[in-house]
C-alpha positions in Angstrom: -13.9 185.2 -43.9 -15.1 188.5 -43.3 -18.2 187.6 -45.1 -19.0 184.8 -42.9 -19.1 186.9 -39.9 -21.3 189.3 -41.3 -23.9 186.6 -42.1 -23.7 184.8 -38.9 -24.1 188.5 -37.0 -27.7 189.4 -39.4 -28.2 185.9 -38.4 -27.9 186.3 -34.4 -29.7 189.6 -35.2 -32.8 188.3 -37.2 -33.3 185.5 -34.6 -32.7 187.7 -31.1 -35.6 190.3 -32.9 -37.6 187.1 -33.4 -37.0 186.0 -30.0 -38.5 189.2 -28.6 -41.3 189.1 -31.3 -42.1 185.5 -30.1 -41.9 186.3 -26.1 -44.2 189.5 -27.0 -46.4 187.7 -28.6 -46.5 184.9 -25.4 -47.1 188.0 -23.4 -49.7 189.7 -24.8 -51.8 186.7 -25.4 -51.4 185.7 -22.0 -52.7 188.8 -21.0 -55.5 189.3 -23.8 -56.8 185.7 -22.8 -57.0 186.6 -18.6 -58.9 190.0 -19.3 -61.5 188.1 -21.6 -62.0 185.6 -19.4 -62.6 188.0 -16.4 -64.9 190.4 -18.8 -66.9 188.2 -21.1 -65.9 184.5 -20.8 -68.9 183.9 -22.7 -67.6 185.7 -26.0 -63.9 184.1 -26.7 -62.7 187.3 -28.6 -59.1 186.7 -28.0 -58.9 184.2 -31.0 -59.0 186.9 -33.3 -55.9 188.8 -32.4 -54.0 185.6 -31.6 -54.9 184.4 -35.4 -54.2 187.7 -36.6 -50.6 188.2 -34.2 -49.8 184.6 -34.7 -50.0 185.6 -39.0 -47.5 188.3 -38.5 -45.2 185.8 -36.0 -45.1 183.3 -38.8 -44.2 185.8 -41.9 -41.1 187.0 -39.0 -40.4 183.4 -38.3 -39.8 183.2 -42.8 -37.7 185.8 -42.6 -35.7 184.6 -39.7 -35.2 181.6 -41.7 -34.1 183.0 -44.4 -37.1 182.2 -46.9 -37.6 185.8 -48.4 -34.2 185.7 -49.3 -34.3 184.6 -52.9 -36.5 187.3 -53.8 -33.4 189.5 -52.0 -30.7 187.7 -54.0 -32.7 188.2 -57.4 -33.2 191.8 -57.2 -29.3 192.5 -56.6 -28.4 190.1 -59.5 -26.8 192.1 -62.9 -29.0 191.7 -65.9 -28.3 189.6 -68.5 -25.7 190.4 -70.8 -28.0 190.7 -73.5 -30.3 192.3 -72.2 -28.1 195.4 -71.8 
């Protein structure tokens, strides 16, 4: 049982750190977008970080669902017996 618990609390973890990753990103887009429009509406250069943030978002959002795991899982497995 004491398993369990653990993997729901890396769980809670991994999606509260995604939460804050996700409202960050909200934010600072938000905020990139106003100042381009104000500076150089004619030049949309905020696309660029938002592709390139967004990228990073999406590997988290993998993570958070658990998709890197395998690679996780086959690194702590114990060789083949023959193979020893």
């Amino acid at each position: 049982m004491s398993e369990d618990r653990a993997r729901e609390t890396i769980a809670r973890r991994r999606l509260l750190g995604f939460g804050r990753h996700l409202a960050g990103y909200f934010a600072a887009m938000v905020a990139l977008v106003v100042v381009n429009m104000t500076t150089t509406p004619e030049n949309p250069w905020f696309v660029w970080p938002m592709v390139g943030y967004g990228g990073v978002l999406a590997v988290h959002a993998a993570h958070v669902m658990g998709l890197f795991d395998v690679f996780i899982r086959r690194s702590n497995q114990q060789p083949h017996p023959k193979e020893k």
